[in-house]
N, C-alpha and C positions, 0 to 999 in steps of 0.2 A: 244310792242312786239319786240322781236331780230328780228337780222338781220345774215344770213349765205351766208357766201362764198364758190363757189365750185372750185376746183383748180386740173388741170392735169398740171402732169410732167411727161415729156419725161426722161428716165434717161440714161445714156452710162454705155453699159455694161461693167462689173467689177467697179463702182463707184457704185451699192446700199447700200454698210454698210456707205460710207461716207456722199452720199445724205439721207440715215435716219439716222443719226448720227445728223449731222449739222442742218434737218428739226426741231427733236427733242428738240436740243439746241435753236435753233430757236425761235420756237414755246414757249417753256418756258419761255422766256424770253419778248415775244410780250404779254404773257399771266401773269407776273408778273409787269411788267412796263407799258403798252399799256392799260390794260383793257379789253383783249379779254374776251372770252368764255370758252375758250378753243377749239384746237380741234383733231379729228380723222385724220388718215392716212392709206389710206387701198392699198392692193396692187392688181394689173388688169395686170393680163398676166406677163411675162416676168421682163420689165423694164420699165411699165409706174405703175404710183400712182396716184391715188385720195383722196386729202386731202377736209375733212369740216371742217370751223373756223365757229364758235357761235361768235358776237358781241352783243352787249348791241344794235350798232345801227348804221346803212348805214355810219352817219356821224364820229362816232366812228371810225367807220372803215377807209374812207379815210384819218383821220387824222392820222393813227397811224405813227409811227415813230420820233415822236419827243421828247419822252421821251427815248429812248430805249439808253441803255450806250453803249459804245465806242466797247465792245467785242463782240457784236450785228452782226457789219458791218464782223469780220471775218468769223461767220457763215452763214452769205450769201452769202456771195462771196463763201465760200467753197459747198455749196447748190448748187450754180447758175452754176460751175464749173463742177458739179456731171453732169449737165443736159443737154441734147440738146434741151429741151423748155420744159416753165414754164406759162400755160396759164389759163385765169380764165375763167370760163367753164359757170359759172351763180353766181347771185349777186341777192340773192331773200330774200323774206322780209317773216318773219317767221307766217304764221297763226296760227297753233298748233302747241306744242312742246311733244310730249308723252314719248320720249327718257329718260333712266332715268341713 
């Protein structure tokens, strides 16, 4: 069964189009080279986010990063830039999936 990541970002006002801009880039690109899941990004209040990443599997997932190409590293930095914190919230192993 997957494995999903829960993830809060703090983001600094006037940086939301850039922190969902570069999430977006991000994310596609962990999700074409990596092997994710894919995932969702929802938005809570103001200027915080809650993102969920779908992995195949726990070990999937702390490995990722070693395949990801070189334009990778500018969309995180420009993410990480967007935020005044980027924390993972829960790391749970999937029972059911009814999501469709």
């Amino acid at each position: 069964m997957a494995f999903a990541v829960v993830y809060r970002f703090d983001v600094k006002e006037g940086r939301e189009d850039v922190f969902e801009s570069s999430w977006r880039s991000l994310t596609e690109l962990i999700y074409k080279y990596e092997g994710s899941l894919g995932s969702r990004l929802h938005k809570h209040g103001s200027n915080h986010y809650i993102a969920y990443a779908l992995w195949p599997s726990r070990e999937k997932w702390k490995g990722y990063g070693s395949s990801m190409p070189e334009k990778s590293q500018r969309f995180s930095e420009q993410m990480h830039e967007a935020c005044n914190s980027i924390e993972v919230l829960y790391e749970l192993d999937v029972v059911e999936d009814l999501l469709q």
